[in-house]
VMD Tcl script that draws the C-alpha trace (Angstrom):
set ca {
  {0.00 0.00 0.00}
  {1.52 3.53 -0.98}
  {0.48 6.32 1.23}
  {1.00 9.65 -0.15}
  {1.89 12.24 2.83}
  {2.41 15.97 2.26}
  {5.00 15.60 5.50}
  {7.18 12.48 4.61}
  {10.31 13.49 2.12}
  {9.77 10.59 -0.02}
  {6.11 10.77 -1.40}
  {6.51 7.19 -2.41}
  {7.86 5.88 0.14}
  {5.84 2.80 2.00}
  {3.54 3.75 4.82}
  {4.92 1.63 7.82}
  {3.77 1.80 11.15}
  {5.65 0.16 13.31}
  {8.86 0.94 11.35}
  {7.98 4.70 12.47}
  {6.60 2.94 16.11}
  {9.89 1.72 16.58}
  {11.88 4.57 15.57}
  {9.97 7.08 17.50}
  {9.65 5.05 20.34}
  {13.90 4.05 20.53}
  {13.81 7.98 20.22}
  {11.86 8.77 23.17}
  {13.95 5.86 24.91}
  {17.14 7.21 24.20}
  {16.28 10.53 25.27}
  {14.60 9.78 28.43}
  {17.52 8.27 29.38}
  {19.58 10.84 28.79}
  {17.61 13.12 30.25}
  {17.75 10.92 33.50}
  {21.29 10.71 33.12}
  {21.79 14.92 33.32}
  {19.13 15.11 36.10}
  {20.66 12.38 38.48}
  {23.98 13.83 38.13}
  {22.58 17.91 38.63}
  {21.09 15.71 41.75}
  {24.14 14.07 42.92}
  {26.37 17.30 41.89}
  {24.38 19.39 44.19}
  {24.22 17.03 46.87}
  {28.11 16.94 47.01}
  {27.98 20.48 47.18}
  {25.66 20.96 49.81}
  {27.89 18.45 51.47}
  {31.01 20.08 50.85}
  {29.83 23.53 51.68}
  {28.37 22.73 54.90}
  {30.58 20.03 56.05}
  {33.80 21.49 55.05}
  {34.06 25.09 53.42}
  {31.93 26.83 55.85}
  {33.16 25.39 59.38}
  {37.18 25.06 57.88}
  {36.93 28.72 56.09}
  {35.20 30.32 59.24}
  {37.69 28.69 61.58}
  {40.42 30.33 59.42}
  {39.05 33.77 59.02}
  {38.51 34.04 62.85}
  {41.91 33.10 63.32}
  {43.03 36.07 60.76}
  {40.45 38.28 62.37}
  {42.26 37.47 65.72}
  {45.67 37.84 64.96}
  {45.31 41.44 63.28}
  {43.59 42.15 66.21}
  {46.55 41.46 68.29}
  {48.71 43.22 66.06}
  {46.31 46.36 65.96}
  {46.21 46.37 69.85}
  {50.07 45.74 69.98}
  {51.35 48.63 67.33}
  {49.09 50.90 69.71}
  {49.72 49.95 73.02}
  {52.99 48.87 73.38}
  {57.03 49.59 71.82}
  {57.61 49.70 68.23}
  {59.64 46.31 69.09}
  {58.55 43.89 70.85}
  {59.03 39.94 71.41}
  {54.86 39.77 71.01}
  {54.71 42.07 68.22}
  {57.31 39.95 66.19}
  {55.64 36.75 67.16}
  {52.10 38.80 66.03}
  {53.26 39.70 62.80}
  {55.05 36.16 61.89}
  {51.84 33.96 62.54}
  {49.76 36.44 60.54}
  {52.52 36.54 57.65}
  {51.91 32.73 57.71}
  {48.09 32.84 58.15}
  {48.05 35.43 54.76}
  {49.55 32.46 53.05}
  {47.23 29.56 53.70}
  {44.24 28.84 50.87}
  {41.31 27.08 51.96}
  {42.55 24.33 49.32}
  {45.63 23.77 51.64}
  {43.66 22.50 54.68}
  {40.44 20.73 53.27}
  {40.54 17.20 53.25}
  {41.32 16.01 49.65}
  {38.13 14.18 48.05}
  {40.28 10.63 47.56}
  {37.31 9.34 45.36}
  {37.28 12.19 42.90}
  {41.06 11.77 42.71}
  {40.46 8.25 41.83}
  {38.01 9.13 39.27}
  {40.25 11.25 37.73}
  {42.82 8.64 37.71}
  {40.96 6.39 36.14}
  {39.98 8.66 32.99}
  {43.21 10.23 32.92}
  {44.24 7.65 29.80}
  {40.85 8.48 28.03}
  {40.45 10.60 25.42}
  {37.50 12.38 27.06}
  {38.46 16.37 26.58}
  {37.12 16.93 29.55}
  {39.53 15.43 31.26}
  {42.36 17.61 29.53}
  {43.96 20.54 31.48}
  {41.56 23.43 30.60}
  {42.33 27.01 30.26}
  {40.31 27.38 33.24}
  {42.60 25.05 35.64}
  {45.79 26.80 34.05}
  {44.03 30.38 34.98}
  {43.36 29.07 38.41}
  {46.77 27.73 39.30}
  {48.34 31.41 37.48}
  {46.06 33.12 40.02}
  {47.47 30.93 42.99}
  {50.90 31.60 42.01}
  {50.19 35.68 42.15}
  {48.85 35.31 45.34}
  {51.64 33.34 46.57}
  {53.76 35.90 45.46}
  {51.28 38.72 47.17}
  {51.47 37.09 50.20}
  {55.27 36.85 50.33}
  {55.53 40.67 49.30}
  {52.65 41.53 51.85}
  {54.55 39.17 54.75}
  {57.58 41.18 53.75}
  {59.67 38.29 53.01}
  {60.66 38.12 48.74}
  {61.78 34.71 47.53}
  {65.57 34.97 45.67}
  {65.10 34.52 41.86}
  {65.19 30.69 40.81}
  {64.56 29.90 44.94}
  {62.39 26.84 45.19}
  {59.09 27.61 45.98}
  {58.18 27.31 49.74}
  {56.00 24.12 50.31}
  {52.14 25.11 51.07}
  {50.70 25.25 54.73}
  {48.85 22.03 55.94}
  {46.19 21.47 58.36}
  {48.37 20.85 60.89}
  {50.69 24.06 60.42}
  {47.22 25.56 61.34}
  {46.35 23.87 64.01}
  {50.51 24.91 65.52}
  {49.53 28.49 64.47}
  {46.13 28.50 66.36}
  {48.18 26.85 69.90}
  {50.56 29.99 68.99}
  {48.10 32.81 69.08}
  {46.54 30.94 72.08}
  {49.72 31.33 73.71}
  {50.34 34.65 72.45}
  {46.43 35.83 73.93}
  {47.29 34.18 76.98}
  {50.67 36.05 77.79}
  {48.74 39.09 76.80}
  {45.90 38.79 79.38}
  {42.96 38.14 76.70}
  {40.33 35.86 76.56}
  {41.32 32.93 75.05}
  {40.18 31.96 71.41}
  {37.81 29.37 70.98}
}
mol new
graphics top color blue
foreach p $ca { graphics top sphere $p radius 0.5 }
foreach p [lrange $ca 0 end-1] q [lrange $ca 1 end] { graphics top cylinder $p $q radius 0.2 }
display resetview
């Protein structure tokens, strides 16, 4: 049976419905599932951020910015209530030259199975996977402020010096038992 359609490209062409069923209905398949695919990953991508966010970025960035709060606090109250030189003052101005350094990056726990993940792909030919220009931007930005913070700390690297290794978690943690101890031999309440 010919079936003559003002839609179909071929006029002549047989009329065949379950040819068309099947076509349409691998379409709709396909797509669904692709379409399931992109929302269960938004899902899970926002999830891990929520996550993140509130598990790590917020409490580990606050905990860091009180610190720096404190310490120029300290060095504030110092420069206007005691010599221009002073054993406190010194010790004042090194932990905050140190604190100016640290990224968040440098004390949040790594995210092993992302690392894995990336591991795993890294052989791939997925272009995703390739160093963009938005991971080479990010690490030239890091190395400015590297060099901002040296310059602001006062202390310049010599040319072709090896770059100073990046603060840890733990050099934190030291940092925070120093301005405890600094607070304490200055009389103020102590940091929490």
């Amino acid at each position: 049976m010919v079936f003559e359609s003002p839609w179909e490209e071929n006029p002549q062409a047989e009329y065949a419905p379950e040819a068309n069923w099947t076509k349409i209905s691998t379409e709709f398949t396909n797509s669904g599932y692709r379409e399931g695919i992109i929302a269960g990953k938004e899902t899970s991508l926002q999830e891990g951020f929520d996550a993140g966010f509130a598990d790590v970025g917020v409490p580990i960035g606050r905990e860091l910015g009180n610190l720096r709060g404190a310490v120029s606090t300290i060095v504030s109250f110092l420069r206007s209530h005691s010599p221009a030189k002073s054993p406190e003052l010194d010790e004042a101005h090194n932990i905050s030259s140190i604190l100016i350094s640290v990224r968040l990056s440098d004390i949040t726990p790594h995210d092993l199975e992302a690392e894995q993940h990336a591991r795993e792909h890294l052989g791939s030919d997925d272009p995703g996977l390739a160093e963009n220009e938005e991971l080479v931007q990010k690490r030239d930005m890091e190395g400015l402020e590297d060099m901002l913070a040296q310059l602001t700390a006062g202390v310049a690297s010599a040319p072709g010096a090896p770059p100073q290794a990046r603060p840890t978690k733990e050099d934190v943690a030291k940092l925070k038992q120093r301005l405890r101890a600094l607070g304490a031999k200055l009389g103020l309440a102590p940091l929490t």
